[in-house]
Each structure stands twice: as C-alpha cells, then as structure tokens.
C-alpha positions in Angstrom: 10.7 -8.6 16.4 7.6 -10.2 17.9 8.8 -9.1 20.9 8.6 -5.8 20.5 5.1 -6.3 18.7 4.0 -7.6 21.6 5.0 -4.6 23.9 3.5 -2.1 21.1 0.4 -3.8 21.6 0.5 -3.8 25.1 1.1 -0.5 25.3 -1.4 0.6 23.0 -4.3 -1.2 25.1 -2.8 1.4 28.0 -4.8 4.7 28.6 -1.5 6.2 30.0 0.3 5.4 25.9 -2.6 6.5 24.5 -2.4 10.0 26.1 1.7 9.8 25.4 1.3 9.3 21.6 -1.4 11.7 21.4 0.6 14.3 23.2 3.7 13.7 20.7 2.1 15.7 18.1 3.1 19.3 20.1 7.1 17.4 20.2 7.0 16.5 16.8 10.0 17.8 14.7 11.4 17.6 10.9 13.0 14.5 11.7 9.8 12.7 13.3 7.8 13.6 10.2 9.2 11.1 8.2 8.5 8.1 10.6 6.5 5.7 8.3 5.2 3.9 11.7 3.4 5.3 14.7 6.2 5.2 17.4 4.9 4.5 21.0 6.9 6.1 23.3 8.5 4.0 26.1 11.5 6.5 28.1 13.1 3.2 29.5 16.9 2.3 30.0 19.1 -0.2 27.6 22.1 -1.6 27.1 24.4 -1.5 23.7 26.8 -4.3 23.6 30.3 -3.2 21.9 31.9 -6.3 22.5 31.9 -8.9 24.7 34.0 -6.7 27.5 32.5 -3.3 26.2 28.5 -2.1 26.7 26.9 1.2 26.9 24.1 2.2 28.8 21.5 4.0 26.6 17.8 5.7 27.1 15.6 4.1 25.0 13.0 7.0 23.7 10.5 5.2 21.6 9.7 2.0 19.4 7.7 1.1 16.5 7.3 -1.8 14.6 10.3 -0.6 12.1 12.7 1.0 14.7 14.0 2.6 17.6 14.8 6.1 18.8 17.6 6.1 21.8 20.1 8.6 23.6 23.4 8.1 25.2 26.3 10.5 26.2 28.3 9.8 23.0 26.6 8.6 19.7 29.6 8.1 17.8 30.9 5.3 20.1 28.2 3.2 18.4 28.9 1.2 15.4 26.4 1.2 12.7 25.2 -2.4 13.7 24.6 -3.4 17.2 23.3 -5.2 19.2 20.5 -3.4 22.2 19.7 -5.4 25.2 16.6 -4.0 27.3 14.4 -6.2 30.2 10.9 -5.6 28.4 12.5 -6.2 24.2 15.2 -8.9 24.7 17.8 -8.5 22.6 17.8 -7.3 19.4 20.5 -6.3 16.4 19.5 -2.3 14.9 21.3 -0.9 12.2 21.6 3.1 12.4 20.0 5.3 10.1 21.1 8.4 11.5 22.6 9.9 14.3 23.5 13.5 15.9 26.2 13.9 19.0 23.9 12.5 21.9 20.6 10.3 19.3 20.1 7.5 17.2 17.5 6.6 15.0 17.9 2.5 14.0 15.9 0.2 12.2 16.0 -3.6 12.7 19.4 -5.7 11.4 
C-alpha cells in the first residue's frame, strides 16, 4: 500500500497526470461515478499470479489509494482474490469488486 501511495504521489507532481486526470472527466461512465478516490491513470502492463505454474498478463488502467481498474482477455479466469505483480507497485493481493467479460475493478486484500 505505501507503494502505490508513493507512485500516486509521484504522479500527481507530473504535468503529463495532471492533464490525464483532468481529461478523464469526458471518459467518465456510470460505473466511474461511484469511485470514492481520485484514480490516476497509469495504462501500464501486470502480471496476475494463478498459481505458482499459472500467471496472466493484464493492462493495468488506473490506481487510487483504494483500488485498481485492469483489463485482460478473459476476466473470469481470475479468482476473486489475487495476487498483481507490476515493476512500478510490487506485489500486491486485490480482491474483485466487480467484473465484465474483458475488466476488473479490485480493492486491496
């Protein structure tokens, strides 16, 4: 968790993340209005462990200090805790609040 603090911040200091979260307003949807965090938007790869044999690759969308937002071919391969591996979080254990065919939405295990 301070981890990803860390990055938020970071990113946040950024003119280029500024101009991202401001520009999420016009891709806002039904779903995104019930974020209780500002998300910062981040579009960089990860890596869902299944087991220690099994991982998925993933596209991580955004973070926030409560969650995640990622994409991958086939959501319902993901249990609804696991573990996301990505160079710039670490690791870190999500549990998913929801989920469509290709998304999931997660907050911290």
């Amino acid at each position: 968790m301070a981890e990803i603090l860390k990055v938020l911040r970071r990113w946040s200091d950024e003119p280029t993340s500024a101009a991202l979260m401001g520009s999420m307003g016009a891709e806002m949807t039904d779903m995104d209005e019930r974020r209780t965090e500002a998300r910062c938007r981040v579009d960089q790869g990860g890596l869902i462990t299944l087991d220690e044999h099994t991982s998925l690759e993933c596209l991580i969308h955004d973070i926030s200090p409560t969650g995640i937002k990622i994409t991958l071919p086939n959501a319902k391969d993901v249990p609804d805790t696991f573990l996301l591996m990505a160079s710039y979080l670490g690791e870190q254990v999500y549990e998913v609040v929801w989920r469509t065919d290709e998304m999931i939405g997660a907050k911290f295990a």
